[in-house]
C-alpha positions as CSV (number, residue, x, y, z in Angstrom):
1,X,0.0,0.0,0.0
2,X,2.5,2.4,0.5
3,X,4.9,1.7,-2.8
4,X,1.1,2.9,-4.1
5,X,0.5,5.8,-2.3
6,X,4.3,7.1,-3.4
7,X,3.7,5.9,-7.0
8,X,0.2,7.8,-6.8
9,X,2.1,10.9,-5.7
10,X,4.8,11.0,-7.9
11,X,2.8,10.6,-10.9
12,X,0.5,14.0,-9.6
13,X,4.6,15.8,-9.9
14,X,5.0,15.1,-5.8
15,X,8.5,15.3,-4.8
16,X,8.9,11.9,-2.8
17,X,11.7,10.9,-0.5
18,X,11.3,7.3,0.5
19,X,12.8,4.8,2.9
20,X,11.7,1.3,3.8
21,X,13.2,-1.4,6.2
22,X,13.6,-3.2,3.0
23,X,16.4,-1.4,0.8
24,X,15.7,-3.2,-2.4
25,X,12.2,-2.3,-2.0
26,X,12.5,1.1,-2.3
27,X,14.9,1.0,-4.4
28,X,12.6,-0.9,-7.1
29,X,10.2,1.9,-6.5
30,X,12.8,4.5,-7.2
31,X,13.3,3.1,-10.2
32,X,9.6,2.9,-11.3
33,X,9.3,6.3,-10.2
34,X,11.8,8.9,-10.0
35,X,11.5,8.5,-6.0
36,X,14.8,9.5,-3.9
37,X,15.7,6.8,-1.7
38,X,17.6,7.2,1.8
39,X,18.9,5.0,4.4
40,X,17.0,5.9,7.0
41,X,13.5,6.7,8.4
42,X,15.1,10.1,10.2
43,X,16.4,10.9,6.6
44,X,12.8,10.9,5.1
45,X,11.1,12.4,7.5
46,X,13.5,15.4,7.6
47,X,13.0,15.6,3.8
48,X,9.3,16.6,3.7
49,X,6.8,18.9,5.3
50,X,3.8,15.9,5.3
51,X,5.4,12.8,6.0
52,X,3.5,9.9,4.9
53,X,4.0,6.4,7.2
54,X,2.5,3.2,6.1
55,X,3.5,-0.2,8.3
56,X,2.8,-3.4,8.9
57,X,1.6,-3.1,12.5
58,X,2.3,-1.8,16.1
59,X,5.7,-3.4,16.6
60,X,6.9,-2.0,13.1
61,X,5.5,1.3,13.6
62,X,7.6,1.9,17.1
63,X,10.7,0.5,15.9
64,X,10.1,2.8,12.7
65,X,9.5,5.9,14.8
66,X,11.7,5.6,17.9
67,X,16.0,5.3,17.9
68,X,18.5,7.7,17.0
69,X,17.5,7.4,12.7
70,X,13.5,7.4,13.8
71,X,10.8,9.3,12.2
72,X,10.4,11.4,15.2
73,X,13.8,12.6,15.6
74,X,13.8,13.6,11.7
75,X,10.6,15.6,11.8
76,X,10.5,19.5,11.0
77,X,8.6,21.8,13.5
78,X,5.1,22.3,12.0
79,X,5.3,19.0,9.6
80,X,2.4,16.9,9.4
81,X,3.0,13.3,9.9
82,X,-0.2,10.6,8.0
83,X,-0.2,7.8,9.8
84,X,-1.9,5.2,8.0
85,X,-1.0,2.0,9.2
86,X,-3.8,-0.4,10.8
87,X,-2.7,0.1,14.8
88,X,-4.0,0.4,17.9
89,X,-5.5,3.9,19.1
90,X,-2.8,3.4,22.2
91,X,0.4,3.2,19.6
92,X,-1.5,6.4,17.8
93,X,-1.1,8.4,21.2
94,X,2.5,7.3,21.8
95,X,3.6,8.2,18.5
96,X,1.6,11.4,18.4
97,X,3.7,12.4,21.6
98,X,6.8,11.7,19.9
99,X,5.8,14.3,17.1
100,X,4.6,17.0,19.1
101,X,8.1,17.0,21.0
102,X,9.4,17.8,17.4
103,X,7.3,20.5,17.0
104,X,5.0,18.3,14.6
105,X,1.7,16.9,14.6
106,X,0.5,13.4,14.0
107,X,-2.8,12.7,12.4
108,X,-3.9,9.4,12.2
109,X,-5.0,8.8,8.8
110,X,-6.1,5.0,7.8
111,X,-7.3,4.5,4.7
112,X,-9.7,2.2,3.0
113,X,-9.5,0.3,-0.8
114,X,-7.2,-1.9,-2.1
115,X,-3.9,-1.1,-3.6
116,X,-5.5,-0.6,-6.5
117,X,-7.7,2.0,-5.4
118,X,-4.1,3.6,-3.9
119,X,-2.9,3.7,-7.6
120,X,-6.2,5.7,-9.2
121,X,-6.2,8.4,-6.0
122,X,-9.5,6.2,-4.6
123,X,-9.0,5.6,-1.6
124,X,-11.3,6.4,1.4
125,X,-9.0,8.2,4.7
126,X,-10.6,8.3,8.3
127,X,-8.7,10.9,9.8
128,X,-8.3,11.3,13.4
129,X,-6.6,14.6,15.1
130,X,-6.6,18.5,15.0
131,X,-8.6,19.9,11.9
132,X,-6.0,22.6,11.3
133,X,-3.3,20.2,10.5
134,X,-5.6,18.1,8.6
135,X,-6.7,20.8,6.7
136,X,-2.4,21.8,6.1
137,X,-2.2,17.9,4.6
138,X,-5.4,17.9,2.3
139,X,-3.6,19.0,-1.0
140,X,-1.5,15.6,0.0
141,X,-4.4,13.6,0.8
142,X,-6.9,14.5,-2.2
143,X,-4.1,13.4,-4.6
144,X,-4.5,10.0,-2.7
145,X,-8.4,9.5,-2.2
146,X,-11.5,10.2,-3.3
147,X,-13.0,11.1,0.3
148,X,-11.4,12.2,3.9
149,X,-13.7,12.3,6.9
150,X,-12.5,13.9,9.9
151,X,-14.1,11.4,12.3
152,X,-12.7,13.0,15.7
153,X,-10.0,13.8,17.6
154,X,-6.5,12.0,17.4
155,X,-7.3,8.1,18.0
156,X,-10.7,8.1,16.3
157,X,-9.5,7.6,12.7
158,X,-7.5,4.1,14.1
159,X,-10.7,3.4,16.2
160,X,-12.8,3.7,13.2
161,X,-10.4,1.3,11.0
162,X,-10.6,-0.5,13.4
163,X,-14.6,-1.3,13.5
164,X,-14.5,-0.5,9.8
165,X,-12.0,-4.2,9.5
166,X,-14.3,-5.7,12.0
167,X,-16.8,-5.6,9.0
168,X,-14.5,-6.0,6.2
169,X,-12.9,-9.1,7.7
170,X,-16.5,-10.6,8.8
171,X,-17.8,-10.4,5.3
172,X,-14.4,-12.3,4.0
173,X,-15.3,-15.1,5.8
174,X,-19.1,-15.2,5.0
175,X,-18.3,-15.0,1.5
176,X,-15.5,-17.8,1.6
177,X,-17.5,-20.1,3.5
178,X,-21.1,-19.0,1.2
179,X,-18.7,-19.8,-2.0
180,X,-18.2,-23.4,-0.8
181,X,-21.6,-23.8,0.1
182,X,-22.7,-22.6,-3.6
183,X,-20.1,-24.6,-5.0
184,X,-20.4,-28.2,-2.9
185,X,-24.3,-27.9,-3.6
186,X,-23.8,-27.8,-7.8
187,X,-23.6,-24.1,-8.4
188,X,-20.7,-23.1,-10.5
189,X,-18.5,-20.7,-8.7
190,X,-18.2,-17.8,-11.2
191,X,-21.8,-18.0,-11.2
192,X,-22.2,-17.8,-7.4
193,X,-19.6,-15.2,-7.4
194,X,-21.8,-13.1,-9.8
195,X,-25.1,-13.5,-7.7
196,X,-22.9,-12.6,-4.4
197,X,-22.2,-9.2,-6.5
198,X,-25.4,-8.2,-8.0
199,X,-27.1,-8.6,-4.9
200,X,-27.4,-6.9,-1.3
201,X,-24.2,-8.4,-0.3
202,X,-22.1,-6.8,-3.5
203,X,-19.9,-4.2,-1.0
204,X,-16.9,-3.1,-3.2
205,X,-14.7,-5.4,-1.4
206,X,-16.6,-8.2,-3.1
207,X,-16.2,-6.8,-6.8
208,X,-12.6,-5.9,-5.7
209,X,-11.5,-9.5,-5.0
210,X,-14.0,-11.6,-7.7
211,X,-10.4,-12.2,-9.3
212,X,-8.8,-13.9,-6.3
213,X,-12.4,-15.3,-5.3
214,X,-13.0,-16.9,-8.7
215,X,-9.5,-17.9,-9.1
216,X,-7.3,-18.7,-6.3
217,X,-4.4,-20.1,-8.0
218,X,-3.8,-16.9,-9.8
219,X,-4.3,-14.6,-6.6
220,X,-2.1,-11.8,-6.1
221,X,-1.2,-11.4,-2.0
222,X,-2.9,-7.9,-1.1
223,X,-3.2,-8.1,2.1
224,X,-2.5,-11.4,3.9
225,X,-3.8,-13.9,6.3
226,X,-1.7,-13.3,9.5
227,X,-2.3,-9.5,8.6
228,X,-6.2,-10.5,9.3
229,X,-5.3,-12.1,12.4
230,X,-3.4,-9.3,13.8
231,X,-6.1,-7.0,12.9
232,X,-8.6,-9.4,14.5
233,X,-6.6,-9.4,17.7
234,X,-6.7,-5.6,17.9
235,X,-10.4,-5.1,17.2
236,X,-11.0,-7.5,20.0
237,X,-8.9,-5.5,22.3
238,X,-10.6,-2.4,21.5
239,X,-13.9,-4.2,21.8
240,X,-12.9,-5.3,25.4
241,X,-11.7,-1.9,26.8
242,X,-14.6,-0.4,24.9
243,X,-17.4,-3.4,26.5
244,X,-18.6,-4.5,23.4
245,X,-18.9,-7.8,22.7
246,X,-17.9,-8.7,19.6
247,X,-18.7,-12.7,19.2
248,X,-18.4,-12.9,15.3
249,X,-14.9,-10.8,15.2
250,X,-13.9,-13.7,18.1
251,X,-15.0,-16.8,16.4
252,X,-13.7,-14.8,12.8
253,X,-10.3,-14.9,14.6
254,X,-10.2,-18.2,15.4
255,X,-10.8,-19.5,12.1
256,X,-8.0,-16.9,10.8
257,X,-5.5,-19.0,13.4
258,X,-6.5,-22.2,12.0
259,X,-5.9,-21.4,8.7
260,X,-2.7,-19.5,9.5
261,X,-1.7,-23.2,11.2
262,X,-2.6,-25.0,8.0
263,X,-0.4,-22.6,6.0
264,X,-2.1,-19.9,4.7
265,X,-0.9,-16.8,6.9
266,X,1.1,-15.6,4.0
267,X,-1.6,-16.1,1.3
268,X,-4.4,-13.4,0.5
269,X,-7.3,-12.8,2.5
270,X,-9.9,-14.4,-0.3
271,X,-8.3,-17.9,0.8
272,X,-10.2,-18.4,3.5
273,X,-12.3,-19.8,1.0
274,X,-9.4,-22.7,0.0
275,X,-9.0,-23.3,3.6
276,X,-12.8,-24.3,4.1
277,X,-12.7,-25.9,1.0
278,X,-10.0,-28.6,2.7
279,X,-12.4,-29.2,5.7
């Protein structure tokens, strides 16, 4: 998602400074794009006034920000850092301190769409923190998606991607496991698939992924399995400090393991439906 987001911006004439844990990976994007690579996270940061982070998950996002070649100690007074990484609203407020003693502010800005959607400037940001700096990082953001909601104050855009997932992630596994029903009962799956889409269940996600749905062996990894699971994990948590149960993201999450312990944590999400195809 965010080799997309840098392509998106460079092709709209954005300067883009990028670093990744992964040399070679930004280095292939370079090259692609007319990026400038550096060697550290403190070396991009320092290069921009809106600073645009996209990780993996909590773990990644504090080793990315914190140590001595860290985002935070490369931030400019009055830069605006778009955090868009799936992560808990806890990591948000640590990482938002670390900005602010820089002089810079932190919005947290996850987005919604595949990486597709990244590439065409369709993507859908919740945006969580101080309207003023939201409103600085706009021109940055409208290059990148087709809508941005201020849902609150710092926090609420991770809260929201968070519930938002909880959705998302439910109607994976009702489609997988409504496929196989289709299928095992004599329907042909391109047809089912069709039927899923023209109906009351077609959500985007569901014409997004008729490709991997329809045919597996072919899939291209967008977003993968363990990826789910952690995801899963922090929707729950949020669901117990909030009180809300949340029984389906629960049981969801326990499917997700089992499938992650019969192989498929590094496959694509729309495999869920090969894994209840094996049982």
């Amino acid at each position: 998602m965010g080799a997309a987001m840098a392509g998106r911006l460079r092709e709209a004439g954005i300067a883009v400074t990028v670093y990744n844990r992964t040399r070679a990976t930004a280095e292939e994007l370079a090259a692609r794009t007319g990026a400038v690579v550096v060697a550290t996270a403190r070396e991009a940061a320092a290069a921009a006034d809106v600073v645009v982070v996209s990780l993996a998950d909590d773990a990644a996002a504090a080793g990315t920000y914190g140590g001595a070649d860290g985002i935070a100690v490369g931030l400019r007074p009055g830069s605006v850092v778009l955090e868009t990484s799936t992560i808990a609203p806890e990591t948000v407020a640590a990482l938002a301190a670390l900005a602010e003693k820089q002089g810079a502010v932190l919005l947290d800005t996850p987005v919604s769409g595949s990486v597709a959607f990244a590439e065409h400037g369709e993507l859908i940001v919740m945006a969580g923190g101080p309207a003023e700096a939201l409103e600085r990082a706009r021109p940055v953001l409208n290059i990148l998606a087709a809508r941005v909601i201020h849902v609150g104050g710092s926090g609420a855009g991770a809260v929201m991607k968070l519930a938002l997932n909880s959705v998302v992630h439910g109607l994976n596994l009702a489609l997988s496991e409504a496929l196989v029903l289709a299928e095992r009962s004599g329907v042909a799956r391109e047809m089912a698939y069709d039927v899923f889409a023209a109906s009351a269940a077609g959500a985007p996600f569901v014409h997004y992924k008729r490709a991997a749905f329809v045919h597996p062996e072919d899939a291209a990894v967008g977003f993968t399995l363990g990826l789910v699971a952690k995801d899963l994990e922090l929707i729950l948590d949020r669901a117990e400090r909030a009180g809300v149960p949340m029984e389906q993201a629960a049981f969801n999450l326990r499917q997700v393991r089992a499938a992650g312990e019969a192989g498929y944590a590094d496959r694509d999400l729309s495999a869920m439906a090969d894994f209840v195809r094996g049982h």
